[in-house]
N, C-alpha and C positions, 0 to 999 in steps of 0.2 A: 169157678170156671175160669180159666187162662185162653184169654184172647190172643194172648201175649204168642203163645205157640202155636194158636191156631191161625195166625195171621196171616203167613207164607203162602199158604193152602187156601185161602179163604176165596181167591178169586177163579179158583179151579173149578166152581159147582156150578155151571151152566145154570143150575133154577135159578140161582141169586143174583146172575150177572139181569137174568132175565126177568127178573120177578123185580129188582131195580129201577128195568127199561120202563115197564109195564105203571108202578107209581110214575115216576119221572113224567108221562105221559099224561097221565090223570092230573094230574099237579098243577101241569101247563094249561092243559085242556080248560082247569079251573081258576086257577088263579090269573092266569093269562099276564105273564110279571113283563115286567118293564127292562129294560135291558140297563136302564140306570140304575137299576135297585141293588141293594145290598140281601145273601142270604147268609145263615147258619144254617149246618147241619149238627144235632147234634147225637152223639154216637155213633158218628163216622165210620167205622172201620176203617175198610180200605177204600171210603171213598164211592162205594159202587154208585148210588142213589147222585152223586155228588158229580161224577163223570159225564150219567145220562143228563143235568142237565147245567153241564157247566157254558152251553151259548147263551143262556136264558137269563145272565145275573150280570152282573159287572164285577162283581166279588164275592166269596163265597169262603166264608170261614170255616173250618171243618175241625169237629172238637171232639178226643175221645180221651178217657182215660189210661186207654192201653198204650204203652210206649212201642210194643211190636205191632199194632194195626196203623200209629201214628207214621212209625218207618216206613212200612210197606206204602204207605200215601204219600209219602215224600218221595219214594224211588220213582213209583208212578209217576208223579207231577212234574217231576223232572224229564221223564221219559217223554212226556206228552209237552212238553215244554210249557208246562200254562202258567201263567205271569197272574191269573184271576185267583187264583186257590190260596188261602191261608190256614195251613195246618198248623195246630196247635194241641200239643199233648197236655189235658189240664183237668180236673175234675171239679167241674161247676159247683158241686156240693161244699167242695171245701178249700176251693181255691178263689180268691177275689178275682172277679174278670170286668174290666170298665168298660167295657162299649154295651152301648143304650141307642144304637139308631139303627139296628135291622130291621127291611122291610118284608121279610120272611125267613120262619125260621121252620125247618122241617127236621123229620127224624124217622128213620126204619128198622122195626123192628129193636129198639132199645130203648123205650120207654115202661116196655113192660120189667124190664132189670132195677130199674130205679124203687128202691123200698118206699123214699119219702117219697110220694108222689105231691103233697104240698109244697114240699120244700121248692124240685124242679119247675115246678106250675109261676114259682114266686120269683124265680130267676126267671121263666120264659117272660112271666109280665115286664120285668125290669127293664131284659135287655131289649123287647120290641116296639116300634113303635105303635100308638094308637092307629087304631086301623088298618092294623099291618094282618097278616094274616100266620097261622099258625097249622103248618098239619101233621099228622099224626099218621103212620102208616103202622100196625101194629097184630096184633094176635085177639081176635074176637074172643069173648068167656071161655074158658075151657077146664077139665074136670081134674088138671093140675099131670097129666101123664104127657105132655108135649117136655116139659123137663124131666121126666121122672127120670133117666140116666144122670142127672146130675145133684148127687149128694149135695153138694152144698147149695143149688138154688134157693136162695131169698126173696127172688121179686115175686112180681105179679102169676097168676092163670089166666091170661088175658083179661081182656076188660069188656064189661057189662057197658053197651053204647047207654043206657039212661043212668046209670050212676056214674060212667063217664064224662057226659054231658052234663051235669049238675056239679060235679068237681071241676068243671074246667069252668062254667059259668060263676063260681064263688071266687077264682081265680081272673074275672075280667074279661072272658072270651065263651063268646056266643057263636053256637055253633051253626056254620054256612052249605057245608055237605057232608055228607055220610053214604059210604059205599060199600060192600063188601065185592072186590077186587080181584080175590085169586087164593088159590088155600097155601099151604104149608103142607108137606105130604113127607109125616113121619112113619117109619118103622117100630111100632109097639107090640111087644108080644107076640112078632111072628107075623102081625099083621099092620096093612099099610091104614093109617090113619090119614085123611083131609082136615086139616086146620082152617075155618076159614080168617082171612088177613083181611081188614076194611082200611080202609081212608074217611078220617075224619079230618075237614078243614075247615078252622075258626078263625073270626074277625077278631081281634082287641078291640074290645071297644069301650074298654077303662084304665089307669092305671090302679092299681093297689096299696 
């Protein structure tokens, strides 16, 4: 899958701009953050998730591997002149990244891409702090046809909320809410499917 091309375009789809809003909201509503606090997003894109809540941080580091969704975030931040956003095109998995004081770290809709899901679990512990909080906006279980257009997908079928929550508890973070949000409404087979998308948000409440 090339994010890389689909970058350009990415902020055209009204659902996403809106389906962004809609966590961003939830996010607040819950975590209720401090305007001193430091976030991550990670698998950024264009930033969408990052935009709705860039009054809400004091800084907000925004991390993707695509160098074309990386771009389209920099044009953006520029256009919006925000002095809070630090974009960085880098892949956690296999890039060394030293900062260890986030006091949230969120993600939408790209956690289910990730194959090792231990491996990112062991980086989220790393770089957050204890007590910080952790959320998750993503793709509930599904029967593997929300990618079925795309030959090469590797990641996940969304994720199962109790084998979720038992992989993230082995990883140091006990989980605080759980919601299911808003769906995903793909085209399969001539017919429109509902995905539904939860919000899971977890405490650190160890290091590893």
């Amino acid at each position: 899958m090339s994010f890389d091309l689909e970058a350009k375009d990415w902020d055209n789809d009204p659902k996403k701009v809106d389906r962004a809003e809609l966590f961003a909201k939830e996010i607040i509503d819950f975590v209720k953050p401090n305007s001193s606090a430091k976030a991550l997003e990670f698998g950024c894109g264009t930033g969408l998730l990052s935009f709705a809540l860039k009054h809400s941080f004091a800084s907000i580091t925004l991390v993707d591997n695509s160098t074309g969704m990386i771009e389209v975030l920099k044009e953006k931040i520029v256009k919006q002149d925000l002095k809070n956003f630090i974009p960085i095109n880098i892949d956690l998995l296999k890039e060394d990244f030293n900062q260890n004081d986030f006091d949230v770290i969120y993600t939408l809709m790209s956690l289910h891409h990730v194959v090792d899901l231990d491996a990112i679990l062991k980086i989220f512990n790393a770089i957050l702090k204890t007590g910080g909080m952790l959320c998750i906006a993503d793709l509930d279980k599904e029967d593997g046809s929300f990618h079925a257009d795309k030959t090469n997908f590797q990641g996940h079928n969304g994720f199962d909320k109790e084998e979720l929550t038992a992989t993230l508890l082995k990883h140091g973070f006990k989980t605080e809410y759980y919601k299911i949000c808003t769906t995903a409404d793909k085209e399969v087979d001539g017919k429109i499917i509902k995905y539904p998308l939860f919000l899971m948000i977890l405490k650190k409440i160890k290091d590893i």
